[in-house]
C-alpha positions in Angstrom: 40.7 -49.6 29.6 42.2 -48.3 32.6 45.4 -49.8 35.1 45.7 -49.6 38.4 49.0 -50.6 40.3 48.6 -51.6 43.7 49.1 -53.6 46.7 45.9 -53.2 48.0 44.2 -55.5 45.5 44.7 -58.7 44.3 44.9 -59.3 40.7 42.4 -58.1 38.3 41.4 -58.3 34.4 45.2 -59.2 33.8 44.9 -61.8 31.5 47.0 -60.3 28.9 50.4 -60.8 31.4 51.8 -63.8 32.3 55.2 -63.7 33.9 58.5 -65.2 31.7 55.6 -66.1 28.9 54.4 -62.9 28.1 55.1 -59.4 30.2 53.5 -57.2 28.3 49.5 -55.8 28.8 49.2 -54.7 25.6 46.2 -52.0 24.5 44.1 -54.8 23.0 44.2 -57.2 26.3 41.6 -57.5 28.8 39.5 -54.9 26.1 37.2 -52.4 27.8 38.1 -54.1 31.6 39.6 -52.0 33.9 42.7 -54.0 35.6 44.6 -54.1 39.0 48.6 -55.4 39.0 49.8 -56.2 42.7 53.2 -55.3 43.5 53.1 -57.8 46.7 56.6 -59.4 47.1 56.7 -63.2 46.4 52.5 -63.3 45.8 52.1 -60.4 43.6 51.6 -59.7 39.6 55.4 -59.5 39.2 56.5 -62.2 41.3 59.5 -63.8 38.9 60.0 -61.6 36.5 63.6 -62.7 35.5 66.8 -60.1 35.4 67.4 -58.3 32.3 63.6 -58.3 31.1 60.8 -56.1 30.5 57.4 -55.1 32.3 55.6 -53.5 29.9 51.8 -52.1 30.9 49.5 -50.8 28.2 46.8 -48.5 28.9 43.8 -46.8 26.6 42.6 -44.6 28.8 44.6 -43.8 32.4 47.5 -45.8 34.7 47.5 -45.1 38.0 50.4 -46.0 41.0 48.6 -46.1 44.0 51.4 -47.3 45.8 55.5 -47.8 45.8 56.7 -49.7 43.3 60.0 -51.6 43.9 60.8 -53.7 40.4 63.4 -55.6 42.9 61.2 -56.9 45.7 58.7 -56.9 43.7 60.2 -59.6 40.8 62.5 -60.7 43.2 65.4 -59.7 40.7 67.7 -56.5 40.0 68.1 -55.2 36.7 64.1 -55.6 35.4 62.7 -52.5 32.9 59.1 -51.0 33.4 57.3 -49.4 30.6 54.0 -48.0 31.0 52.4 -46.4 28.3 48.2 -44.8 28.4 46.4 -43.3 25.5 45.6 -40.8 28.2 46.9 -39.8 31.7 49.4 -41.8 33.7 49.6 -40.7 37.3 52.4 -41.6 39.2 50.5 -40.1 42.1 51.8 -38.5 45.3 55.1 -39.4 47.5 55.8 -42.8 46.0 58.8 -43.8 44.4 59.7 -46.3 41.0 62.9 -48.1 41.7 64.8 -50.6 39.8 68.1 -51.4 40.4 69.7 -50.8 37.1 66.6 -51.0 34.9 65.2 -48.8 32.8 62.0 -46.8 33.3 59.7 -45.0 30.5 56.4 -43.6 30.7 54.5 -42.5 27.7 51.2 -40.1 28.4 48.8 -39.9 25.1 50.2 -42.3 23.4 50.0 -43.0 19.6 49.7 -46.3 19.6 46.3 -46.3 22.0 43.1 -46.4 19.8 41.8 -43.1 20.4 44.8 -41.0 22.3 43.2 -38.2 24.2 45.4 -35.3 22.6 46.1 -34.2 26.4 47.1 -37.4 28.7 50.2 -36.4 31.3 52.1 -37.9 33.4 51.1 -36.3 36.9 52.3 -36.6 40.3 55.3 -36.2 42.0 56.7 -39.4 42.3 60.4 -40.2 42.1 62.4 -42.4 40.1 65.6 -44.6 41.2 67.6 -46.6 38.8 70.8 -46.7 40.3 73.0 -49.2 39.7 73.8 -52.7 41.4 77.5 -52.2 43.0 79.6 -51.6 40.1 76.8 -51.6 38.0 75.8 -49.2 35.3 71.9 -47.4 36.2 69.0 -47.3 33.8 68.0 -44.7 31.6 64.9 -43.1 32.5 62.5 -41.5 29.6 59.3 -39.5 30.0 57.0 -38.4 27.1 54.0 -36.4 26.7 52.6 -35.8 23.2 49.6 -33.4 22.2 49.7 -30.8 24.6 50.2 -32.9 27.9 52.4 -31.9 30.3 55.0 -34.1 32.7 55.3 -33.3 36.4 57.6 -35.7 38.7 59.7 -35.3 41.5 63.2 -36.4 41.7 65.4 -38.4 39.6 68.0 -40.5 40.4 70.1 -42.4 38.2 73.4 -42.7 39.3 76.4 -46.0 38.3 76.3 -48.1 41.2 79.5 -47.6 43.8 82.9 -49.9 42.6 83.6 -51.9 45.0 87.7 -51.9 46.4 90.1 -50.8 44.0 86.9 -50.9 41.4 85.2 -48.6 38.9 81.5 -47.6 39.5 79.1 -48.1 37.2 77.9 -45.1 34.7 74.8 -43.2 35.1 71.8 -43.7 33.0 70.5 -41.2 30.4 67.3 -39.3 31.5 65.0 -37.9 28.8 61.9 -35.2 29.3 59.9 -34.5 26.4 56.6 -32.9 25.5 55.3 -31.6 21.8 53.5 -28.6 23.5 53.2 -29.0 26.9 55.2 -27.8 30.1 57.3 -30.0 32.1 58.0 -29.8 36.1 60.7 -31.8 37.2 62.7 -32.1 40.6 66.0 -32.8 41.2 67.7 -34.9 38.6 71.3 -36.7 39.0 73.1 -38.5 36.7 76.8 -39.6 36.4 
């Protein structure tokens, strides 16, 4: 029903995910529980999560970050995607950051695929998001979509091509898409190159 992302919790009503076997808490898991995903370091929900690979969290009704959520520390690997997707609101809450190195973010607020999409689920907050490249390495793209008449508010976005090292070219920058059907969106600073 509803997700929670934490580090104030352990696990909860996550039976759906189950790292390098299947990362994805898909609308129909845990049905009508309400779950809690750690982002502890080494102990947490994401703990192993491999390079290259894809977190994907599933919502009908709300996600919520209730806390910082570093895909690095919190797999232990660079380069790891996060989608998160609620047939209503997702709130990325206020002063915390989504950061993968070179991963790609994308949030989806009412979504179609939920069993009863609200019509008016949007991303709140004003959380930034970081996926800037490893050294020399290109950054991920970052996408945000409202439908119905939600809205999108977050606060900065950064996704700059990692620094070349010596005598090396940087990486590129990722692409960063905004999009509502008939909603506003708020945005703060965004850098790509």
């Amino acid at each position: 029903l509803n997700i929670t992302i934490s580090n104030a919790a352990a696990d909860a009503n996550t039976a759906g995910f189950t790292v390098l076997v299947d990362q994805t808490e898909a609308f129909g898991d845990d049905a009508g529980l309400s779950s809690n995903f750690d982002v502890t370091p080494l102990t947490g929900s994401f703990a192993g999560v491999a390079t290259g690979t894809t977190i994907e969290l599933q919502a009908e009704n709300n996600i919520t970050l209730q806390t910082n959520f570093n895909l690095d520390t919190s797999t232990g690997s660079t380069g790891v995607n996060l989608t998160l997707r609620a047939g209503n609101n997702v709130d990325l809450g206020s002063g915390f950051a989504i950061s993968s190195s070179g991963g790609n973010i994308s949030v989806t607020a009412n979504d179609a695929a939920a069993t009863t999409p609200s019509g008016s689920g949007s991303i709140l907050g004003d959380a930034n998001i970081v996926t800037t490249g490893v050294v020399g390495g290109n950054a991920g793209n970052v996408m945000l979509a409202a439908s119905g008449t939600g809205t999108i508010t977050v606060g900065n976005i950064t996704a700059l091509g990692g620094n070349g090292g010596a005598l090396a070219a940087g990486g590129n920058g990722g692409a960063v898409s905004l999009t509502t059907v008939d909603g506003s969106i708020t945005a703060g600073t965004i850098q790509t190159s």
